[in-house]
C-alpha positions as CSV (number, residue, x, y, z in Angstrom):
1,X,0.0,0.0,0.0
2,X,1.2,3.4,-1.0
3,X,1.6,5.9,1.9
4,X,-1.0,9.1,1.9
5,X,0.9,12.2,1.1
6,X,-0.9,15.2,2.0
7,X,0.1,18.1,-0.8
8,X,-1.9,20.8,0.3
9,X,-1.8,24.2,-2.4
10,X,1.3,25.3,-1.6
11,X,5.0,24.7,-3.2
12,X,5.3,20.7,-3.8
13,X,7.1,18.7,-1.5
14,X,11.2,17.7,-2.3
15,X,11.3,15.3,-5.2
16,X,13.1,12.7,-3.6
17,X,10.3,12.2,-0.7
18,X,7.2,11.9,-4.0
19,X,9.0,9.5,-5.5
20,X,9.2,7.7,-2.4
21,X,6.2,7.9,-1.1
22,X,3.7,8.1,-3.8
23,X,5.2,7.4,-7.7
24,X,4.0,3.9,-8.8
25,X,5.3,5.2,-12.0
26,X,9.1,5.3,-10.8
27,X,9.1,1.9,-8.8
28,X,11.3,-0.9,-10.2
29,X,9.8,-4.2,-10.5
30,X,10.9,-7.2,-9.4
31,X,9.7,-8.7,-12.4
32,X,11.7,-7.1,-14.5
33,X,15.0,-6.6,-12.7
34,X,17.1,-9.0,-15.1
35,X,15.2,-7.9,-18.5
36,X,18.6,-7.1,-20.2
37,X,19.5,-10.4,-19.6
38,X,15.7,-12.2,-21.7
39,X,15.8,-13.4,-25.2
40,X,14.3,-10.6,-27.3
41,X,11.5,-12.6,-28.0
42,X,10.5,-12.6,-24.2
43,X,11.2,-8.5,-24.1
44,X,8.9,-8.4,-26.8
45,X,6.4,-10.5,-24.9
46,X,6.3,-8.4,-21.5
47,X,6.2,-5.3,-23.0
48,X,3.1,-6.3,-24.9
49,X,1.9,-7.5,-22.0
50,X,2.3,-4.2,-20.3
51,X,0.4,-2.5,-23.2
52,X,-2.3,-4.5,-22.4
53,X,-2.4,-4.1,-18.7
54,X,-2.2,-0.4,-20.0
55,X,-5.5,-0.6,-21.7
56,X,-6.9,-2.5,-19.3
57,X,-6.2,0.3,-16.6
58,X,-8.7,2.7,-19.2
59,X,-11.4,0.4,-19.1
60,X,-11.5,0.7,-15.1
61,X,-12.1,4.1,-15.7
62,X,-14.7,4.6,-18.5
63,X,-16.9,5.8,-15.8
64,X,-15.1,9.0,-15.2
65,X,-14.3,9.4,-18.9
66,X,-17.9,9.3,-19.5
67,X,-18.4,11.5,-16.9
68,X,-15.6,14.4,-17.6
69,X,-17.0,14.0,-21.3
70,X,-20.6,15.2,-20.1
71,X,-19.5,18.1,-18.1
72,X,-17.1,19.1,-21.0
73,X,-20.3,18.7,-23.4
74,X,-22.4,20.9,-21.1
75,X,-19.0,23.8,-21.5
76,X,-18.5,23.3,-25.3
77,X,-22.3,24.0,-26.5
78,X,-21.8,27.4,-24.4
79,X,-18.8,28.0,-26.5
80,X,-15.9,26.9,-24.3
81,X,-12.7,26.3,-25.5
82,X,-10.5,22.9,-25.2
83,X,-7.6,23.4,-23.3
84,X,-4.8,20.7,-23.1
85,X,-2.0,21.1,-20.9
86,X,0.9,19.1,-20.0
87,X,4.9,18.5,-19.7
88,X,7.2,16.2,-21.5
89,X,5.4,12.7,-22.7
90,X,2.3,13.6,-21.4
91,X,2.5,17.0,-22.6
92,X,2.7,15.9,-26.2
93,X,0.3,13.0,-26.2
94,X,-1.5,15.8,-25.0
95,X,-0.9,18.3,-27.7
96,X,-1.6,15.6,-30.3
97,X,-4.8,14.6,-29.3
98,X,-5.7,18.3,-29.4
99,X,-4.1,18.6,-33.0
100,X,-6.0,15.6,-34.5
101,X,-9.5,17.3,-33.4
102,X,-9.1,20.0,-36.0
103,X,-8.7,17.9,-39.2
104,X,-11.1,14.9,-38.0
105,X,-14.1,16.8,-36.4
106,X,-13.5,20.8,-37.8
107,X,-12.9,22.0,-34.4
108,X,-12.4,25.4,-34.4
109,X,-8.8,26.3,-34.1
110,X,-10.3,29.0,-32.3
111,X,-11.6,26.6,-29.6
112,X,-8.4,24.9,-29.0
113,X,-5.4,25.7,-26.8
114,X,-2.5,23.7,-26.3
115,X,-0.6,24.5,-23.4
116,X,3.0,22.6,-23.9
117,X,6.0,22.9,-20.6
118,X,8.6,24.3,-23.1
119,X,6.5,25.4,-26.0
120,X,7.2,24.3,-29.7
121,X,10.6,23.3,-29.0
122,X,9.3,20.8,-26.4
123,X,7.6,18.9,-29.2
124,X,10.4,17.4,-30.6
125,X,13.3,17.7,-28.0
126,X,13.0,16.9,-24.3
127,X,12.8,20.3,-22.5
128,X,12.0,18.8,-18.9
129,X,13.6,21.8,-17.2
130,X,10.3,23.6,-18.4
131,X,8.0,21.2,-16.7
132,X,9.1,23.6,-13.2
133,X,7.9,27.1,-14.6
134,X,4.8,27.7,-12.5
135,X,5.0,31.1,-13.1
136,X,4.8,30.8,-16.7
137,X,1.9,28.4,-16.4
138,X,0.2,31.4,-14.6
139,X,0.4,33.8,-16.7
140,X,-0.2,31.8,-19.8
141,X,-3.8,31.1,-17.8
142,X,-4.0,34.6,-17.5
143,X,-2.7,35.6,-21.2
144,X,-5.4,33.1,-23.0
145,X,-8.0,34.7,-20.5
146,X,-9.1,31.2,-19.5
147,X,-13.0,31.4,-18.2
148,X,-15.8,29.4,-17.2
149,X,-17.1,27.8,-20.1
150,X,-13.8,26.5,-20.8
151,X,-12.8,22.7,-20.3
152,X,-8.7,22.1,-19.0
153,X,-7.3,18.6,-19.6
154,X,-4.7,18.4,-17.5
155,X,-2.2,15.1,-18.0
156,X,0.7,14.0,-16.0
157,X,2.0,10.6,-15.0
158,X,3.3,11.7,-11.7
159,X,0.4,14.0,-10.9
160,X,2.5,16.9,-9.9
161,X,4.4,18.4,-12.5
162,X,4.3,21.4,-11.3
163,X,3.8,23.2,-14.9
164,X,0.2,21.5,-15.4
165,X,-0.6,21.5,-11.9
166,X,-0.5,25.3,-12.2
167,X,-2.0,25.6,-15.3
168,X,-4.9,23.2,-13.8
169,X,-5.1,25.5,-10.3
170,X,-5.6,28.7,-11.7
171,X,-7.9,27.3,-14.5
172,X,-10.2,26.2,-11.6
173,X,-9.3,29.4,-10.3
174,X,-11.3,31.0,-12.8
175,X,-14.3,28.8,-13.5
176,X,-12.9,26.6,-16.2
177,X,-13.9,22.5,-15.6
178,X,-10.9,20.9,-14.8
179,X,-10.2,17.3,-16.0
180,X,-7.4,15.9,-14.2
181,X,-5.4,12.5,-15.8
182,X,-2.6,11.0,-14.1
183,X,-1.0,7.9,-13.6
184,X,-0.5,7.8,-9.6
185,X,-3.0,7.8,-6.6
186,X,-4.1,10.7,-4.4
187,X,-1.5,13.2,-6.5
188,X,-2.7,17.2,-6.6
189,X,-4.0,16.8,-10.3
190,X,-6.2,14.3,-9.2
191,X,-7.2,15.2,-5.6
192,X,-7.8,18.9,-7.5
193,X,-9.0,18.3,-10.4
194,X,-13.4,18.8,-11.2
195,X,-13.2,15.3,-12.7
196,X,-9.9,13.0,-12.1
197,X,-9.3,10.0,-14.2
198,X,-6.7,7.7,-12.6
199,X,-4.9,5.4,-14.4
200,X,-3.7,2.6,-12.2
201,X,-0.7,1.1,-14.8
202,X,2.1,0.6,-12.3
203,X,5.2,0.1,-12.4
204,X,6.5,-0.2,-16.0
205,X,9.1,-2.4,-17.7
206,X,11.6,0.1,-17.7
207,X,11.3,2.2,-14.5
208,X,10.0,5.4,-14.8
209,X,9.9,5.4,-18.5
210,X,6.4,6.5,-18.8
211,X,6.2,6.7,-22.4
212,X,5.8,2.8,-22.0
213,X,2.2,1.8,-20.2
214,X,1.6,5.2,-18.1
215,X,1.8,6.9,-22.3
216,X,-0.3,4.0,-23.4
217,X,-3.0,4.4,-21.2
218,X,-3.1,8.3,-21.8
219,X,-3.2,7.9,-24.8
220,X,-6.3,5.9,-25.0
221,X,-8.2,8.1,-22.0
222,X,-7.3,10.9,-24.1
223,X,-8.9,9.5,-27.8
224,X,-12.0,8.1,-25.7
225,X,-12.5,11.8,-24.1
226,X,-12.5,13.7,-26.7
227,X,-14.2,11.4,-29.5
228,X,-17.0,11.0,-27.3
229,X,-17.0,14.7,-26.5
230,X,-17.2,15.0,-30.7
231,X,-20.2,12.3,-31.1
232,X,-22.1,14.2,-28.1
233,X,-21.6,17.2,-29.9
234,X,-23.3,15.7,-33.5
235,X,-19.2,15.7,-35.2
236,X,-20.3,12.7,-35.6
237,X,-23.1,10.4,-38.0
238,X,-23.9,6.7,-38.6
239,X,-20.2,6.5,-37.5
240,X,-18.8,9.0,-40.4
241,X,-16.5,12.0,-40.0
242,X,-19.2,14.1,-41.1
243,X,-17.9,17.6,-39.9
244,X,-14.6,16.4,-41.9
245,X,-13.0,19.4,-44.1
246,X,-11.4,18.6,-47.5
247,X,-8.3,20.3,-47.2
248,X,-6.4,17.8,-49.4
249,X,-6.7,15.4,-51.7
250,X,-7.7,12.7,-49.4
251,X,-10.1,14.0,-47.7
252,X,-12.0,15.3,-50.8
253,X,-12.5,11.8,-51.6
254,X,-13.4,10.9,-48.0
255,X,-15.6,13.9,-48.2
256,X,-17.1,12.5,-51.4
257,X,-17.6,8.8,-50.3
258,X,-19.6,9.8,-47.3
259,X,-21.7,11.7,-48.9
260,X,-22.2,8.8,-51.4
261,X,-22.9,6.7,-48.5
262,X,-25.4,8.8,-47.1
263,X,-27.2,9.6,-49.7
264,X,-26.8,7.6,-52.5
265,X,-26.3,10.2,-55.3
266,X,-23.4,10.1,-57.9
267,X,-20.2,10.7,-57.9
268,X,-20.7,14.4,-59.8
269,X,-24.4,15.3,-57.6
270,X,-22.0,15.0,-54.4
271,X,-19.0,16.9,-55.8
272,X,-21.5,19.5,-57.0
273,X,-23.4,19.7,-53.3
274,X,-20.1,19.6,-51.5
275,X,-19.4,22.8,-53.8
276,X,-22.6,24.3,-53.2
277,X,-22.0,23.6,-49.1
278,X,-18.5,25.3,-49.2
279,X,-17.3,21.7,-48.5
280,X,-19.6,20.9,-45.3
281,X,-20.8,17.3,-45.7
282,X,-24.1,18.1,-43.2
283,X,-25.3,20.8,-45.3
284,X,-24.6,18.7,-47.9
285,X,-26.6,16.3,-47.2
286,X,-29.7,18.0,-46.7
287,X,-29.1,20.2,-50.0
288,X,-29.2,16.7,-51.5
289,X,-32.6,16.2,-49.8
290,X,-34.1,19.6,-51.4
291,X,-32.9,21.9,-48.9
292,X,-31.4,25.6,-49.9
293,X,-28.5,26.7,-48.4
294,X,-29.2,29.1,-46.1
295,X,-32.2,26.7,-44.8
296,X,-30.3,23.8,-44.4
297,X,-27.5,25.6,-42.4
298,X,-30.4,27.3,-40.2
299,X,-31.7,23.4,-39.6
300,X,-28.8,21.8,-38.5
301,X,-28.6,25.1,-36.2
302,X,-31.6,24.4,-34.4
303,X,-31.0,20.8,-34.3
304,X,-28.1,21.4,-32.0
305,X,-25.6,20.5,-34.6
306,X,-26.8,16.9,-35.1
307,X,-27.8,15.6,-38.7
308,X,-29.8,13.2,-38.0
309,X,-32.2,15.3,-35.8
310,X,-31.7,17.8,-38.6
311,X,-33.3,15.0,-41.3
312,X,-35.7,13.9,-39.1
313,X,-37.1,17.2,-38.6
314,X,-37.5,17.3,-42.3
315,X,-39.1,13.7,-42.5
316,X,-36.1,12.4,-44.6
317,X,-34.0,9.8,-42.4
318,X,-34.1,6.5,-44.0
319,X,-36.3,3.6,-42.3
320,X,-33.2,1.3,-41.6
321,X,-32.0,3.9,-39.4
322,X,-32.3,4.4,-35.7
323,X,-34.2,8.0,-35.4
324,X,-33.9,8.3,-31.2
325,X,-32.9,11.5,-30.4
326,X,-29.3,11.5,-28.2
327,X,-29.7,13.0,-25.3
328,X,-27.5,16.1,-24.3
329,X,-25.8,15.5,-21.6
330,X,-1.0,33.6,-27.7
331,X,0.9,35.3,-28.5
332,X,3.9,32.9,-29.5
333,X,4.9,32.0,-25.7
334,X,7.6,29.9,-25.0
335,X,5.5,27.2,-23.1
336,X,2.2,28.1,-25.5
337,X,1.2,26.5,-28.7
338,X,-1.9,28.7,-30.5
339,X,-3.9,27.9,-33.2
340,X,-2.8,25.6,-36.2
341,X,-2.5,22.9,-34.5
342,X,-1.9,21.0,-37.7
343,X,1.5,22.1,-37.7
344,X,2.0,19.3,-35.0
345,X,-0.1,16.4,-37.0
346,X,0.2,16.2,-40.3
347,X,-1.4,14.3,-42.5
């Protein structure tokens, strides 16, 4: 049993004594102790092991995912933004999941803040140094003018780098919903956090290299979040990337075969609607089902976003479909990343 550390709000206690007293993350296994010494084939084996374990650690928790995902549905339809935060590993797992959003689901760049321990350069070189700058944290809160209807995701392994920490304390601070996700019991980000997701992976195969099961596990937490957040939000139809923008080639033809799907029409009546809908696949849609423009954009308005409200309101959804309604649940900084987040994910 790991000891109860009481962290209180002030400065975080030495190093040395967390990591003895409360890092999971950072203890050596027995198990592993002579791993140089296995037949590659047997590495192989335990580490995939350990990514399983790792997934297995999310599925304990699809509770409190499903939970942080309502309360961040609740912030979003009142115009909140999405702010990711985090150092090192987790800070660019982080960053990434935040990155894809844009692309996959049109989120508003606008909406989205990445907060990154160390900025751009972080992203591709270790800048763990940065992870301490409390005071930068701060003041990026204060630069970005986070509020209330925004929604912090806060991720560490340890649960107290003291970068995110911050960035999660003054968020709360201000009325923001804080989601805190972390790899170690009864840390700050999780005692503190509106909604904690704790990911019991334990010690990993390599001690304290938490790009192995603790990075696994955030991973997945963080893809669950913020796809379900996206579905909730109507991103989402009959399983299609519906709110997808064709901003290359590929996606043009993704674009093209969805609507295909959807609706049945040709390959030149969906180019010609995609044209007609300045390349939104829901307008689309319902100009393929007679609607004008300006008409179809005021339906899917009213209907929260959601096509398939949007088409039943107008009596076309097909009979093979299910029609029940969902219910609804800066400046270039050194340690901020703004806007474009497709400069970090490319397709």
């Amino acid at each position: 049993m790991i000891p109860q550390v009481k962290w209180g709000r002030g400065p975080l206690p030495h190093l040395e004594a967390v990591l003895d007293a409360a890092m999971d993350t950072e203890r050596a296994s027995p198990r592993y102790s002579d791993i140089d010494l296995w037949e590659p084939a047997d590495i192989l084996d335990a580490m995939v092991e350990g990514q399983m374990a790792a997934v297995a650690a999310v599925r304990a928790v699809l509770a409190p995912i499903e939970r942080a995902a309502r309360l961040a549905e609740e912030r979003l339809r009142s115009g909140g933004r999405l702010i990711y935060v985090g150092a090192g590993t987790s800070g660019r797992l982080a960053v990434q999941d935040g990155a894809e959003l844009v692309p996959t689901f049109n989120w508003p760049p606008d909406r989205l803040l990445l907060l990154m321990a160390g900025g751009k350069e972080a992203l591709l070189r270790s800048a763990e140094g940065a992870e301490d700058e409390t005071a930068q944290a701060r003041r990026l809160a204060h630069q970005h003018g986070i509020a209330s209807p925004d929604v912090v995701i806060a991720v560490a392994a340890s649960g107290t780098t003291p970068f995110t920490l911050a960035c999660l304390r003054e968020g709360k601070r201000r009325g923001a919903l804080t989601i805190g996700i972390a790899n170690n019991r009864d840390t700050p980000i999780l005692e503190e956090a509106d909604c904690a997701i704790a990911l019991n992976t334990g010690s990993e195969p390599i001690a304290g290299s938490t790009r192995m099961k603790a990075g696994t596990a955030q991973r997945v937490t963080l893809n669950l979040l913020s796809s379900l957040v996206m579905i909730r939000l109507g991103r989402v139809h009959e399983g299609l990337m519906v709110e997808v923008r064709a901003i290359n080639a590929k996606l043009a033809r993704r674009s093209e075969n969805i609507l295909q799907r959807l609706t049945g029409r040709t390959r030149e009546e969906v180019a010609d609607a995609l044209r007609r809908a300045n390349g939104s696949v829901k307008v689309a849609v319902l100009l393929l089902h007679g609607c004008k423009r300006e008409d179809a954009i005021d339906l899917l308005n009213r209907a929260g976003g959601r096509l398939r409200n949007a088409l039943k309101e107008i009596g076309r959804y097909g009979t093979g479909s299910s029609t029940a309604d969902v219910p609804t649940i800066g400046e270039d900084l050194p340690s901020a990343i703004e806007h474009d987040p497709s400069e970090v994910t490319r397709r």
